[in-house]
C-alpha positions as a Python dict, from the first residue, in 0.01 Angstrom:
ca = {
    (1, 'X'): (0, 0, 0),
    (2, 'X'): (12, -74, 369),
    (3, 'X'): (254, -201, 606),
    (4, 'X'): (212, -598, 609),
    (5, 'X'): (197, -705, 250),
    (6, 'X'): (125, -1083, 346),
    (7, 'X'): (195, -1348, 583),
    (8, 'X'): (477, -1576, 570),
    (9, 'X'): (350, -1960, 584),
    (10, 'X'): (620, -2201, 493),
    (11, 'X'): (684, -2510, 705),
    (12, 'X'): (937, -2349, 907),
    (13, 'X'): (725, -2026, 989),
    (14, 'X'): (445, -2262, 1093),
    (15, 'X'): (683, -2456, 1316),
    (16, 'X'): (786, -2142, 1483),
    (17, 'X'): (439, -2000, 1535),
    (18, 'X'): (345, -2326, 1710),
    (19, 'X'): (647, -2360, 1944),
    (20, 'X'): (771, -2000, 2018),
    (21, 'X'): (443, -1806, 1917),
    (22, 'X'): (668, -1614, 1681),
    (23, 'X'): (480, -1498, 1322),
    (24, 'X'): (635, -1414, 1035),
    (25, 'X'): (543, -1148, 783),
    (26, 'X'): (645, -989, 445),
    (27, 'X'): (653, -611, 519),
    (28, 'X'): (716, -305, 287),
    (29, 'X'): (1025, -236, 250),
    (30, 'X'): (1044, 138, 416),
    (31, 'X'): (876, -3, 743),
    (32, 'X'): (1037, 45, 1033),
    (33, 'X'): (952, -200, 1385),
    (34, 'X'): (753, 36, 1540),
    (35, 'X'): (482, 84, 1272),
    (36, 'X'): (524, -320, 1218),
    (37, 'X'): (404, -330, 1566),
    (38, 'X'): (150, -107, 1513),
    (39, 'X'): (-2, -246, 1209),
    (40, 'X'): (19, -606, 1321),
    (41, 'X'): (-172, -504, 1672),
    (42, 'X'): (-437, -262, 1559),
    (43, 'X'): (-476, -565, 1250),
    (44, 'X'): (-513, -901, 1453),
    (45, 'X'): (-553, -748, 1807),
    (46, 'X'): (-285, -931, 2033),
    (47, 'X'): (13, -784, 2241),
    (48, 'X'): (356, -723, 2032),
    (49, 'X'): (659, -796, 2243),
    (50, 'X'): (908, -770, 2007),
    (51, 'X'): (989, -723, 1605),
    (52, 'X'): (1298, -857, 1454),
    (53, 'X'): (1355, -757, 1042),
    (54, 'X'): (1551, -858, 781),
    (55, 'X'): (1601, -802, 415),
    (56, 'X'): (1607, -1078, 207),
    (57, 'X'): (1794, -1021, -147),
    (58, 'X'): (1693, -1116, -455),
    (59, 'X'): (1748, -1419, -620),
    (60, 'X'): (1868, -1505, -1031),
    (61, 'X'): (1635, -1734, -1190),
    (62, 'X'): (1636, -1867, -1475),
    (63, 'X'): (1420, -2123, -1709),
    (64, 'X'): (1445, -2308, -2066),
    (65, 'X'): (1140, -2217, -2314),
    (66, 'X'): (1106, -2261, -2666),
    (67, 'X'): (1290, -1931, -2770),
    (68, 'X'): (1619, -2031, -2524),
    (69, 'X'): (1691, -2008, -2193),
    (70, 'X'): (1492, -1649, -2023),
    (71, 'X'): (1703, -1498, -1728),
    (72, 'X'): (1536, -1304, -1481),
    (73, 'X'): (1554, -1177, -1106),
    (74, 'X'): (1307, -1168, -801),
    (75, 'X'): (1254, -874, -611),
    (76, 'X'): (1413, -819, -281),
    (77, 'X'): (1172, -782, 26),
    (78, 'X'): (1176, -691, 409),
    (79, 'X'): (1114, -992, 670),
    (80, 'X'): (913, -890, 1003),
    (81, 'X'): (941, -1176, 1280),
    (82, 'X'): (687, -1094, 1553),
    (83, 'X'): (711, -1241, 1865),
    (84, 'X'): (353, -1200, 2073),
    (85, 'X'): (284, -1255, 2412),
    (86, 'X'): (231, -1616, 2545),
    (87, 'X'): (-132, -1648, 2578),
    (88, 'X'): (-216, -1524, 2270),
    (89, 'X'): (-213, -1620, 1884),
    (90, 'X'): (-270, -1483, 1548),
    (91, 'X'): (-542, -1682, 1326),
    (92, 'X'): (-352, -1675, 990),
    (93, 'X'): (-600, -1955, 817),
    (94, 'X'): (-934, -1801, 936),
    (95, 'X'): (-960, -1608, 576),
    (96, 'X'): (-865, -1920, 365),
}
């Protein structure tokens, strides 16, 4: 599996990409910020200036179905906030 697993839309990642030019990404978890950089430049093509990560926990969920209440978790999984350089932009909607 490679090193961005999927972009992050979500009203407040959009909001960011339009007024800072920042992008967020889900990442594998054993990435580090250099090969984010790497992967998100050689991928879209645009100037990294800087990387900021964070791992987000998992969460307890649970639902009600005909045999009781099911209990589960979600995964945990690595954050990558890219910051490019003014100027340029990342097309996340061009493969919708």
């Amino acid at each position: 599996m490679g090193i961005l697993i999927k972009p992050i839309i979500t009203e407040k990642a959009t909001a960011d990409s339009e007024d800072n030019n920042r992008f967020a990404f889900e990442v594998a978890v054993d990435a580090n910020k250099v090969e984010i950089r790497k992967a998100v430049e050689e991928l879209y093509g645009v100037n990294v200036e800087s990387v900021k990560t964070m791992v987000m926990p998992g969460k307890s969920k649970f639902r009600y179905t005909k045999q009781g209440i099911t209990r589960g978790n979600t995964g945990k999984y690595k954050k990558a906030i890219v910051q490019v350089r003014s100027g340029e932009t990342i097309d996340l909607y061009s493969e919708i």
